[in-house]
C-alpha positions as CSV (number, residue, x, y, z in Angstrom):
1,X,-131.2,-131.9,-85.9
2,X,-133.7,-134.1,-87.4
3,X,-134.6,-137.6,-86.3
4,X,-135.1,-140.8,-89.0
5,X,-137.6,-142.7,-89.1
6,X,-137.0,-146.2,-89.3
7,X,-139.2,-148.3,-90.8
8,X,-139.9,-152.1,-88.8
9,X,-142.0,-155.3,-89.9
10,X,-142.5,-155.9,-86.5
11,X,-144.4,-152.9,-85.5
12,X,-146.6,-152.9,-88.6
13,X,-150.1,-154.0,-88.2
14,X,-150.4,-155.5,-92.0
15,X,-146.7,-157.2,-92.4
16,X,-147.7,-158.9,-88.2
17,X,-151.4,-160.6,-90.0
18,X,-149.3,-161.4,-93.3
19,X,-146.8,-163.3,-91.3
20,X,-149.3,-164.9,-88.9
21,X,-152.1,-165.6,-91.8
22,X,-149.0,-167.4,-93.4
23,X,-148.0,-169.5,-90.5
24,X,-151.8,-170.4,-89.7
25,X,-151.9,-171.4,-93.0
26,X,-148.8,-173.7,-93.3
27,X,-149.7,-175.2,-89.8
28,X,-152.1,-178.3,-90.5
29,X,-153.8,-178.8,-87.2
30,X,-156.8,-176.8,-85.8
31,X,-155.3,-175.0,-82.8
32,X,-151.9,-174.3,-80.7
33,X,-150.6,-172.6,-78.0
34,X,-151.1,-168.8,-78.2
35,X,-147.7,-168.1,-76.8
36,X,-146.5,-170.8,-79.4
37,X,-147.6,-168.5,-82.3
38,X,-146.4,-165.2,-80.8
39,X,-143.0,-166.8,-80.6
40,X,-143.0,-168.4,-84.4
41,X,-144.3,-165.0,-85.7
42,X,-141.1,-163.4,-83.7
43,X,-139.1,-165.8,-85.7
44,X,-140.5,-165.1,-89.0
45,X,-140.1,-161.3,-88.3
46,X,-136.5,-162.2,-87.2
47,X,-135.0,-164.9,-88.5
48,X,-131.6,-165.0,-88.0
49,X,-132.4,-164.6,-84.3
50,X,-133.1,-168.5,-84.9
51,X,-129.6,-169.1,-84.3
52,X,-129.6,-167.3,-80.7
53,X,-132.3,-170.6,-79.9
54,X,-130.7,-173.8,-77.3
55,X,-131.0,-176.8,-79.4
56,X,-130.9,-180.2,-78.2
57,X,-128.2,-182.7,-79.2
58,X,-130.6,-184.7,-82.1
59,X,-130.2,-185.4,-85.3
60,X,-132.6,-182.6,-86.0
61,X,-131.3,-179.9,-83.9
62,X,-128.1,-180.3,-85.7
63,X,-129.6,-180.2,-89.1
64,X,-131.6,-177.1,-88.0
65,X,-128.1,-175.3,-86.1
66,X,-126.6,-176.1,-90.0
67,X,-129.3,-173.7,-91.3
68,X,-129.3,-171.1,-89.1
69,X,-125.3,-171.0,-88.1
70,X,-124.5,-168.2,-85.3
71,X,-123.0,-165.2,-87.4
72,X,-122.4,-161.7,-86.0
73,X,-123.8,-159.3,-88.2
74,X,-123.8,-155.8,-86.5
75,X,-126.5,-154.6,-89.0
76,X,-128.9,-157.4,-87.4
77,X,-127.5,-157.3,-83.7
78,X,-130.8,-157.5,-81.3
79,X,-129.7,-156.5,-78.2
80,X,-132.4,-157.7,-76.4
81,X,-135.1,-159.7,-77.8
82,X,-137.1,-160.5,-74.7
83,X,-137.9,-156.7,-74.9
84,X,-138.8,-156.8,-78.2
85,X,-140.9,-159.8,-78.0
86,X,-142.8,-157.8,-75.7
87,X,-142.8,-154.6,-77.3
88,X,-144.6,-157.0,-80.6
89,X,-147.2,-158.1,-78.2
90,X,-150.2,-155.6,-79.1
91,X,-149.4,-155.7,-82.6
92,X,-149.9,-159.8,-82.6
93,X,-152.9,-159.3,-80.2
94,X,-154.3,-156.7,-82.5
95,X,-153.7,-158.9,-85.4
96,X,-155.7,-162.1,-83.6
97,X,-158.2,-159.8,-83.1
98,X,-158.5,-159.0,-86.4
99,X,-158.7,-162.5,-87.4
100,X,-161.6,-163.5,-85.1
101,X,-163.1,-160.9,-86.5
102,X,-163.1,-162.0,-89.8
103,X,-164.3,-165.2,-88.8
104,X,-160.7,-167.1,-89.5
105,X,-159.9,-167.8,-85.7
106,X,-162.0,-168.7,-82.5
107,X,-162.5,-165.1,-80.5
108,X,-161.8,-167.1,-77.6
109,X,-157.8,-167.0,-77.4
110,X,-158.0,-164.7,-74.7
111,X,-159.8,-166.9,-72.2
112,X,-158.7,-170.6,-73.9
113,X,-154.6,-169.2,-74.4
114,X,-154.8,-170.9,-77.5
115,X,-155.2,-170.0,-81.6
116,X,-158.1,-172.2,-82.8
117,X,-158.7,-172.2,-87.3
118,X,-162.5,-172.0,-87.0
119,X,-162.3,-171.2,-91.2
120,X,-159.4,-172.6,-92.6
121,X,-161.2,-171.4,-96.5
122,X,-161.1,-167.7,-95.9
123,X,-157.4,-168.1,-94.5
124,X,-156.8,-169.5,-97.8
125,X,-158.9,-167.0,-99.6
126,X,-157.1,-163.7,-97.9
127,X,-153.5,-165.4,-98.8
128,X,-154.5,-166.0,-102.7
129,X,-156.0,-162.2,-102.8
130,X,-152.4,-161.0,-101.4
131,X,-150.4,-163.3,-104.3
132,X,-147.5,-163.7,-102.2
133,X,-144.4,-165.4,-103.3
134,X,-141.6,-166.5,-100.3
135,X,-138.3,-166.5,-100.9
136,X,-136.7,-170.2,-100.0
137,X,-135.5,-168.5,-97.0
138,X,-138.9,-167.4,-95.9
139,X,-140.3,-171.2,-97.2
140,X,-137.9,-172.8,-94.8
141,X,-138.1,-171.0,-92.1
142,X,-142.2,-171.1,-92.3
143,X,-141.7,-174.8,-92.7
144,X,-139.4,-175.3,-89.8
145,X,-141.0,-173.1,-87.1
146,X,-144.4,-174.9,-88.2
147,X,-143.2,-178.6,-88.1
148,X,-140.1,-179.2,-85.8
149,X,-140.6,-176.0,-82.9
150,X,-144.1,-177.3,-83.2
151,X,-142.8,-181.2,-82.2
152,X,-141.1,-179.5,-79.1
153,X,-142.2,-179.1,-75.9
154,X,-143.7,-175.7,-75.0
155,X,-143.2,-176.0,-71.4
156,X,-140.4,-177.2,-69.4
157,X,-136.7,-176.3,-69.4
158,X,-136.2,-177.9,-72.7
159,X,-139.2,-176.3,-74.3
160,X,-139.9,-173.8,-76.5
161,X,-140.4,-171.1,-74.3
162,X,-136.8,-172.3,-72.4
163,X,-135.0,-172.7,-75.0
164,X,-135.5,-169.2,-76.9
165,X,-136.2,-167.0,-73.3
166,X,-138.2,-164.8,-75.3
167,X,-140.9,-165.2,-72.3
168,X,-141.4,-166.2,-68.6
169,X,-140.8,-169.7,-68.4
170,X,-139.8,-170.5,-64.8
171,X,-143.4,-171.1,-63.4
172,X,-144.7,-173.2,-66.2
């Protein structure tokens, strides 16, 4: 008996520095939380997990709940996304690499545990070379992991890294 091969976005070194060069890009300020941009580029790989997130009680949250409703679909049913937050790890770490390489991001991530645009031109460059069109989907998810789960807290148990459990959070 044969086995299949199944094909993931997650575990593919090109699609993980598309989705990252894209949320660098649509992120204005000069530097975040490493942990912060492994967990947005989970999101973008997976976006209905969005809807697995704790929201608040906000105006906001409830906007953001609207767009990403809780829906069973078998067909996306992630069993356990801590695990496969993890397993994404040297896939994202390859892909910073990668980008310090090339000049885009501060080599210093490692030490610093934080994502610093040292060349915000040959982001910009790299993503007009690719000609990449999102759907509105994509667009809204880009634009809300970028601008609202960048106004949360990171740490704490109503931070980011709480509220999705997709990594340790307890000792912060």
């Amino acid at each position: 008996m044969g086995s299949m091969i199944v094909y993931n976005q997650a575990f593919d070194i090109n699609h993980t520095l598309y989705r990252i060069l894209l949320l660098l890009n649509q992120f204005k300020l000069e530097s975040l939380e490493y942990e912060r941009l492994r967990i947005w580029d989970f999101y973008m790989a997976f976006p209905f997990e969005i809807g697995n997130i704790r929201f608040g009680t906000g105006p906001n949250d409830r906007e953001i709940k609207k767009i990403f409703p809780k829906k069973h679909n078998p067909y996306r049913n992630i069993t356990n996304p801590r695990k496969l937050f993890s397993r994404m790890h040297p896939y994202q770490l390859t892909a910073f690499g990668k980008l310090a390489a090339l000049g885009i991001i501060g080599n210093d991530f490692n030490s610093t545990g934080r994502i610093t645009i040292i060349n915000r031109e040959s982001l910009i460059s790299i993503l007009s070379d690719i000609d990449y069109k999102l759907d509105d989907r994509e667009g809204n998810v880009l634009k809300i992991l970028t601008t609202y789960f960048y106004q949360m807290e990171f740490y704490g148990n109503n931070g980011l890294k709480a509220r999705t459990k997709l990594s340790e959070y307890q000792y912060d």
